[in-house]
Structures are given as structure tokens and as C-alpha cells.
Short mmCIF file of the C-alpha atoms (twelve columns), coordinates in Angstrom:
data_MODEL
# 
_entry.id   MODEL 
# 
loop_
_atom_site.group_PDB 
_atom_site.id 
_atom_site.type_symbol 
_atom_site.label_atom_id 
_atom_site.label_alt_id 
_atom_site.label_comp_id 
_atom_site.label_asym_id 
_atom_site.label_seq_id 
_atom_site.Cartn_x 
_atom_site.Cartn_y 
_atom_site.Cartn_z 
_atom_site.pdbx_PDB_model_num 
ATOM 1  C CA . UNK A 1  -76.252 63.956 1.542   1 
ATOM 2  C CA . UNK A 2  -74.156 66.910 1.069   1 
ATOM 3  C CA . UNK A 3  -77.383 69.594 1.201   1 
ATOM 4  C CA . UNK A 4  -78.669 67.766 4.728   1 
ATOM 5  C CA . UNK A 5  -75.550 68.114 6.492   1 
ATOM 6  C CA . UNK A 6  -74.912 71.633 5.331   1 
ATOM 7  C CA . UNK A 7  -78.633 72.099 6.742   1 
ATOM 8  C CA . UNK A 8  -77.630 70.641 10.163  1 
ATOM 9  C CA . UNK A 9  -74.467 72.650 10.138  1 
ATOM 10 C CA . UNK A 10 -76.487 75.923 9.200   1 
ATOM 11 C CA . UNK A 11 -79.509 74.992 12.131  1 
ATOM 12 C CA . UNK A 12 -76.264 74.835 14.482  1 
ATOM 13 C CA . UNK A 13 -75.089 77.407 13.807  1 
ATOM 14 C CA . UNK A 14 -78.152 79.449 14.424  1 
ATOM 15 C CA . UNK A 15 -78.807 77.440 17.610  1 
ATOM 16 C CA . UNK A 16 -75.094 78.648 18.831  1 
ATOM 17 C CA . UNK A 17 -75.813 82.166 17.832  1 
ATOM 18 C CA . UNK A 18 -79.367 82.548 20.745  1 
ATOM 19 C CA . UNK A 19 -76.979 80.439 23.203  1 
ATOM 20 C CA . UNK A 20 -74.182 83.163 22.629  1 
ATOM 21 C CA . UNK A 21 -77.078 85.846 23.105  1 
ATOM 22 C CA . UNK A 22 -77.884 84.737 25.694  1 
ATOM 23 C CA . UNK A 23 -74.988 84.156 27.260  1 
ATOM 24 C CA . UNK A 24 -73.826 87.968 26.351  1 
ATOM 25 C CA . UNK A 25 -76.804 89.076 28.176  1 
ATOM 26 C CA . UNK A 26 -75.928 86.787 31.348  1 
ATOM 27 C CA . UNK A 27 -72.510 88.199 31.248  1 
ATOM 28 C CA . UNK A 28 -73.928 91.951 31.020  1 
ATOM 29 C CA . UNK A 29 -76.256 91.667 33.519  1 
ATOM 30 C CA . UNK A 30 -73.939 89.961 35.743  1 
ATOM 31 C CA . UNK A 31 -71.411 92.320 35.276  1 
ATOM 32 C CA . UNK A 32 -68.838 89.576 34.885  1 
ATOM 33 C CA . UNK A 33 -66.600 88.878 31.213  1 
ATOM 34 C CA . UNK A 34 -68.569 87.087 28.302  1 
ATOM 35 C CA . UNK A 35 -68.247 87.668 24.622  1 
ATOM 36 C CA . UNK A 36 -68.349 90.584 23.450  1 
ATOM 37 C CA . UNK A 37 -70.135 92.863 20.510  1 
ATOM 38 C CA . UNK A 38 -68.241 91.824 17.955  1 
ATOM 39 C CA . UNK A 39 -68.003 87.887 18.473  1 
ATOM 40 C CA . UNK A 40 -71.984 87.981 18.603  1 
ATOM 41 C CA . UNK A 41 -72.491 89.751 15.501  1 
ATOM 42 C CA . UNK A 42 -69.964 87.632 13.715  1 
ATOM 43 C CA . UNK A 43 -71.981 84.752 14.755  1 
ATOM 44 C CA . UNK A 44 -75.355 86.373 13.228  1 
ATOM 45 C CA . UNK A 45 -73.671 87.347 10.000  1 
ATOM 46 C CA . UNK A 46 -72.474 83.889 9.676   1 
ATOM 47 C CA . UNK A 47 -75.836 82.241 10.969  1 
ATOM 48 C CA . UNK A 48 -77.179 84.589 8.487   1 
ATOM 49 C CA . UNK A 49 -75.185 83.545 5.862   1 
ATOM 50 C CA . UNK A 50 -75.363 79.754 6.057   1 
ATOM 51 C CA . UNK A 51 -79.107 80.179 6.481   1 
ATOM 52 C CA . UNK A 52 -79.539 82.302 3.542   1 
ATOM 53 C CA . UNK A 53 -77.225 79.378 1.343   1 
ATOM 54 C CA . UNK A 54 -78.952 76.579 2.649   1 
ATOM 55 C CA . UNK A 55 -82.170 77.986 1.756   1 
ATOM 56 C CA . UNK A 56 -80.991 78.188 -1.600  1 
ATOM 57 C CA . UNK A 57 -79.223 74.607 -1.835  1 
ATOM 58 C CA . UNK A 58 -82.864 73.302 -0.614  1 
ATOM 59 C CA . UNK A 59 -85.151 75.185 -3.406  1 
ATOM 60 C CA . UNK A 60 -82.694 75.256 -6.384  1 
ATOM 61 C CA . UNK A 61 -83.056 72.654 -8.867  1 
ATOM 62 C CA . UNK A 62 -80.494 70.518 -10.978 1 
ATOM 63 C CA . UNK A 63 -77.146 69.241 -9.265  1 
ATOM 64 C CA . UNK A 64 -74.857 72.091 -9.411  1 
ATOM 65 C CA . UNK A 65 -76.523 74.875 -7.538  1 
ATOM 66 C CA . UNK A 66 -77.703 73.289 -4.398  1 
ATOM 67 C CA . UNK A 67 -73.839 71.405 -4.257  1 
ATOM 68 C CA . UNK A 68 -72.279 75.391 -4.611  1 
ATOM 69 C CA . UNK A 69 -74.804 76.625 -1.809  1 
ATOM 70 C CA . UNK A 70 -73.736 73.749 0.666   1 
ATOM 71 C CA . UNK A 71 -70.149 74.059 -0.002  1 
ATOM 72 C CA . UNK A 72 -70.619 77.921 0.620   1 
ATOM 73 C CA . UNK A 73 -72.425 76.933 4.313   1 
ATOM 74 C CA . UNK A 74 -69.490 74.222 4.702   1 
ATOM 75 C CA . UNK A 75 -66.733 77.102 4.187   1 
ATOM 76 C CA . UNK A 76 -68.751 79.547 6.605   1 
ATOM 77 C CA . UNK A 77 -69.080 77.114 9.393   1 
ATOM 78 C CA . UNK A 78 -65.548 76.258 9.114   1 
ATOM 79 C CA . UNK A 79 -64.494 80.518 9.462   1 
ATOM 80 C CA . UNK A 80 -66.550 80.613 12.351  1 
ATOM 81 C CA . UNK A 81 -64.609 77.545 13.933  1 
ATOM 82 C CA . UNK A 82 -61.139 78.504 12.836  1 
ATOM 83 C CA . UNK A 83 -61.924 81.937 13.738  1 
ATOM 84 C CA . UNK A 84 -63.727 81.993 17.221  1 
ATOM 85 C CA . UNK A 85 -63.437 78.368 18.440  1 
ATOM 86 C CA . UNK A 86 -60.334 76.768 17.545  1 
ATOM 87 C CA . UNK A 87 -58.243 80.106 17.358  1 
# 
């Protein structure tokens, strides 16, 4: 159960990373304040990230591995909340 909710967590979190895009490229063209540089590549390191673990947690075999690589997307999608959302 573990492994498919770190998989939702990680598809959200790429999902919220081309909704920030394009919300950064909205705000450029428009001229008006969005997010900036930095908060979208944090977002695609992190999407990155959790993507990269999940992947693992889903093609690993035994128990141990695949719980380590959803705990690892767990703890990334909670640094991107504490960090950009909840801060």
C-alpha cells in the first residue's frame, strides 16, 4: 500500500511541476508576479527525485528496497510542502 501511494504522491508531484510551468510562463508573458526560477526548478528536482525513487520502489524486488524508495518519495513530497506550500 505504501509503494502505490508514494506513486500517487510522485505522479502529483510531477502534475504540480507542468501546472507551475505553466503558470511561470503566464506570469512572464503577462508581465505580472508568479513564481519564480528558483521555486520551479525546486519543483523539477523534487519531481525528479520522487520519480526516479518510485521507479525503483516499483522494479526492486524483496520487501526492504521498494519500502526505503517510498519512504524516500514520502520525505521529498513532504520538503516540497513544508518548504514552498505550507512555509
Amino acid at each position: 500500500m505504501l509503494v502505490g501511494v508514494a506513486g500517487a504522491l510522485a505522479g502529483g508531484l510531477l502534475v504540480l511541476v507542468v501546472a507551475l510551468l505553466g503558470v511561470w510562463a503566464y506570469s512572464a508573458y503577462r508581465g505580472v508576479p508568479g513564481p519564480g526560477f528558483g521555486v520551479l526548478a525546486g519543483h523539477l528536482a523534487a519531481a525528479a527525485g520522487a520519480v526516479g525513487l518510485q521507479r525503483l520502489a516499483d522494479r526492486r524486488a524483496g520487501r526492504v528496497s521498494p519500502v526505503v524508495a517510498a519512504a524516500g518519495v514520502l520525505g521529498i513530497f513532504t520538503l516540497v510542502c513544508c518548504t514552498y506550500w505550507w512555509a
